[in-house]
Residue, then its C-alpha position, 0 to 999 in steps of 0.5 A: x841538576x845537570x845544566x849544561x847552558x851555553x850562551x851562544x846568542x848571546x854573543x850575537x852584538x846587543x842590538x838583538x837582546x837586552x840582558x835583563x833578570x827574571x822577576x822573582x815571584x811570591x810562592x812557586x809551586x810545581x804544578x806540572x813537570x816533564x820528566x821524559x824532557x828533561x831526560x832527553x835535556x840530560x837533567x838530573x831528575x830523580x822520580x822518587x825524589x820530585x815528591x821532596x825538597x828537590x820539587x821545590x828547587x825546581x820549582x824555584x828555578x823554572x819559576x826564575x828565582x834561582x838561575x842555573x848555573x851558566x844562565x845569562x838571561x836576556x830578552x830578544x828583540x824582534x819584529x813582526x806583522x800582526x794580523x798583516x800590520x809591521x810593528x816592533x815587539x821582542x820578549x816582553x814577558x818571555x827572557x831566555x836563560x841560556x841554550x841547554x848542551x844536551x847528552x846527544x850534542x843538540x841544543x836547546x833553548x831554556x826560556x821562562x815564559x811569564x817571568x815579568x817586565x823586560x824593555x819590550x813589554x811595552x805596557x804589559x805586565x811581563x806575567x802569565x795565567x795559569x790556563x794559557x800556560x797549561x794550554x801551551x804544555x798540553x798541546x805542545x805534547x800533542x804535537x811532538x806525540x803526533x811527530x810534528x816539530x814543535x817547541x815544549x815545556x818543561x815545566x809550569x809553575x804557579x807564581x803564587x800571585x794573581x794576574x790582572x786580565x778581565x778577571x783576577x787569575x792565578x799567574x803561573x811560569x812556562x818553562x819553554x825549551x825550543x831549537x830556538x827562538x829565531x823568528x821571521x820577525x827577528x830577520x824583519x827587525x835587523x833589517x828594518x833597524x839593523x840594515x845588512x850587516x845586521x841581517x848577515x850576521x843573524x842569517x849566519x848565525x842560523x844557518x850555522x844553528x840550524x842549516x850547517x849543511x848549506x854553509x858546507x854546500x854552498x859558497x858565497x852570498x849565494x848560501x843566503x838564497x839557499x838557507x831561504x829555500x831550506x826554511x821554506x822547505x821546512x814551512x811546507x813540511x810543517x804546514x802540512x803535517x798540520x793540515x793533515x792532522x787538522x790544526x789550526x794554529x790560530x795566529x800566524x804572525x810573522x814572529x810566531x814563525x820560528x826559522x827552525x821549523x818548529x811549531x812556536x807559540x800555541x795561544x788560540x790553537x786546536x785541533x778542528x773537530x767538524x771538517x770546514x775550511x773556514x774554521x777559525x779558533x781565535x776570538x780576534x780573527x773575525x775575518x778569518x785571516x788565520x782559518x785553517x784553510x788560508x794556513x799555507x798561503x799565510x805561510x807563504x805570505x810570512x816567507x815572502x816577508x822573510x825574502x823581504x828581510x834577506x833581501x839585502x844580502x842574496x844579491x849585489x844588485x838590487x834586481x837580482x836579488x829581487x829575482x832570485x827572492x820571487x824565484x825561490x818563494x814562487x817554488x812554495x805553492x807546488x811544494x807545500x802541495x806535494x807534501x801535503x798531498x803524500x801526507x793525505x795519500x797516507x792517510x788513505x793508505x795508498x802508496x806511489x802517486x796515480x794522477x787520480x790521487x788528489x781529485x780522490x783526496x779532494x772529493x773526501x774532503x769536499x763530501x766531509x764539508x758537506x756532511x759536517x764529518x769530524x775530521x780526525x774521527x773520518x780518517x779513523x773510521x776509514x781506518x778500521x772500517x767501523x763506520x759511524x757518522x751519517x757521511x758514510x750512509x750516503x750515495x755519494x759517499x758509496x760511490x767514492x769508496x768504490x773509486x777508493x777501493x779500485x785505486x788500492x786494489x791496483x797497489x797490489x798490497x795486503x789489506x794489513x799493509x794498506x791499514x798499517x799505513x793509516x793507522x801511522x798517519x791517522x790519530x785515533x786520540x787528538x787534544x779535542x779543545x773541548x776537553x782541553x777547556x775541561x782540562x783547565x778548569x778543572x785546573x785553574x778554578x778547582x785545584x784539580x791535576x787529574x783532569x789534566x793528567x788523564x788528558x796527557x795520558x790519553x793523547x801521549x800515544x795518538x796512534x796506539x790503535x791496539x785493544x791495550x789503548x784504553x782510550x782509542x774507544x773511549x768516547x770520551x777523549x774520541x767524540x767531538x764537543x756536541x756544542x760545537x758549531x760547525x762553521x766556526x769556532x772560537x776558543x779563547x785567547 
């Protein structure tokens, strides 16, 4: 079937795993599979044959009852602070199989996600439901449509038994692929358990991962201080493409930031539809820990916990390692800004920097809270000119505009130019939670795949503004939930 595993981490010293089998599930049943991915994996993968026997084995492998060949499966230990509270965790229903060698030379983690009991499941079950599987699928894919890092599935499978939460659910298997699974938890557990030779050796082994240009750059114990600001780097860049699309990622743990830089580990997440800083799409977060608006200082706060961890290691002396630790994180607020400020400028269409570009950024996002504007639907209608909601009637907003055209007009460029810019920085199409919703129930309570098909249809080209994207004008898939509140908003966890 074209594997190709490695086992890489599994060569790191036990202490960062337990090897443990996957539970074998009841009646597995493909109910969704990405071939483009496992194109890209180099997976053998005939179109014309996955409606024949060759679903069924591959529906027995991604819900873990054959392993390909090369898996070594084992469940990784790691740490975390959870809603700003230390704790020990590791897979406790995820076991990864191996690292997928793809034809292009990259690799690839393969994980099964709801694939049973494992030493750190602590008193959970080891399994998943089928809604928060698809949930990962559907917005995982709108994240890489959009061309923000992210983990992916490749396949979910139903387990043919059911899962016990509030309600009997139907248990499904998530076939997660990832440059990895290292985590700023999986750095808090080695140090807190593990002490500096641990640390080392986890901090070489990602940077020989995923940062091999700082080990060719840098000598020494001084590389330690440069692979914290190259995965800071990364965490600012991300942030702030979330920001810019208006994402919330709902639980930013320590241990659901991933050391590469991708978008790990989609549980209460959406995409906002009115505009509010406050927003918040998790039913625990009642304090809004995690609201859209505290994301990069969050980010900044789970760095800080990475410094901690590495602590160790950036330094002989204990002060100096301390120095050189709030000296690199202290660089993030400027950072994260700058990003996110050329990703807002592009989203205006404008091009160079001017001194009035942040207050003009700000003031639209001041007047799109102030009107309950949707967010996506603002930058889309400023895209095409085509305005609809009631912020663009008013005075206020007449006369930003005004300063928005005098500020384009000093770039010397073509309207086609200008436009082109935003339509590349501006979905038209996002994965509205509330169809998102839609999509699973129509999923897990009917039986019905057509719901969730036309959504991943409809998002798989978010920028796509031409007259052959049917779904760019389509109220359906373009407005927001009219039961949505605009001061907060929930979806499940």
């Amino acid at each position: 079937m074209g594997w190709r595993l490695e086992n890489s981490y599994g060569q790191l010293p036990g202490f960062f795993y337990t090897k443990v089998e996957p539970t074998k599930v009841s009646e597995p049943k493909m109910v969704i599979f990405n071939r483009s991915l496992a194109a890209e994996l180099g997976l053998d993968v005939d179109p014309s044959a996955m409606d024949s026997s060759a679903t069924t084995e591959w529906a027995e492998r991604c819900a873990g009852n054959v392993l390909p060949i090369g898996a070594e499966p084992l469940a990784q230990a790691y740490a975390g602070h959870q809603f700003g509270h230390f704790t020990m965790l590791g897979d406790g229903r995820a076991i990864l199989l191996g690292e997928q060698m793809t034809p292009a030379g990259a690799r690839f983690d393969i994980q099964l996600k709801g694939s049973g009991r494992t030493p750190y499941s602590r008193r959970g079950d080891g399994k998943a439901a089928l809604g928060p599987m698809l949930r990962e699928y559907i917005i995982s894919e709108a994240m890489h449509a959009l061309g923000i890092p992210t983990t992916r599935s490749l396949a979910v499978v139903t387990s043919g038994e059911v899962v016990y939460r509030e309600t009997e659910l139907p248990g499904a298997v998530l076939t997660r692929v990832a440059s990895s699974h290292l985590r700023v938890g999986t750095f808090e557990y080695a140090a807190a358990w593990g002490g500096a030779e641990r640390v080392r050796e986890l901090a070489d082994y990602a940077m020989a991962r995923h940062y091999s240009e700082v080990i060719e750059r840098e000598p020494g114990e001084q590389r330690y201080a440069a692979f914290l600001r190259a995965v800071m780097e990364r965490q600012a860049t991300l942030i702030a493409q979330w920001q810019a699309v208006g994402f919330v990622h709902g639980v930013m743990n320590t241990d659901n930031m991933a050391i590469s830089g991708e978008t790990i580990d989609y549980g209460p997440c959406a995409f906002m539809d009115t505009y509010k800083m406050s927003t918040v799409f998790s039913s625990i977060d009642s304090h809004g820990r995690y609201a859209y608006g505290n994301q990069p200082k969050i980010a900044a706060w789970n760095l800080a916990r990475l410094a901690e961890a590495l602590l160790p290691i950036l330094a002989t002396e204990e002060e100096q390692a301390l120095a050189l630790a709030n000296a690199v994180i202290g660089e993030f607020p400027d950072l994260f800004r700058e990003k996110w400020l050329a990703a807002m400028c592009n989203k205006l269409g404008l091009s160079g920097r001017e001194q009035t570009d942040e207050s003009l950024v700000e003031d639209l996002l001041g007047l799109m809270e102030t009107h309950y504007a949707d967010y996506t639907n603002t930058f889309c209608e400023l895209t095409t000119g085509r305005h609809k909601q009631a912020l663009f009637e008013t005075e206020a907003f007449a006369s930003w505009r005004n300063r928005w055209q005098a500020r384009l007009e000093q770039q010397n460029e073509s309207h086609d130019v200008i436009q082109e810019r935003m339509k590349h920085a501006n979905p038209v199409v996002i994965a509205r939670n509330h169809r998102v919703e839609e999509a699973l129930a129509a999923a897990t309570d009917d039986d019905d795949l057509s719901v969730l098909h036309r959504l991943l249809d409809a998002i798989a080209n978010p920028f796509d503004y031409s007259e052959q994207n049917r779904y760019a004008g389509d109220p359906y898939f373009t407005e927001p939930s009219a039961s949505v509140r605009p001061y907060r908003t929930f979806c499940g966890t």
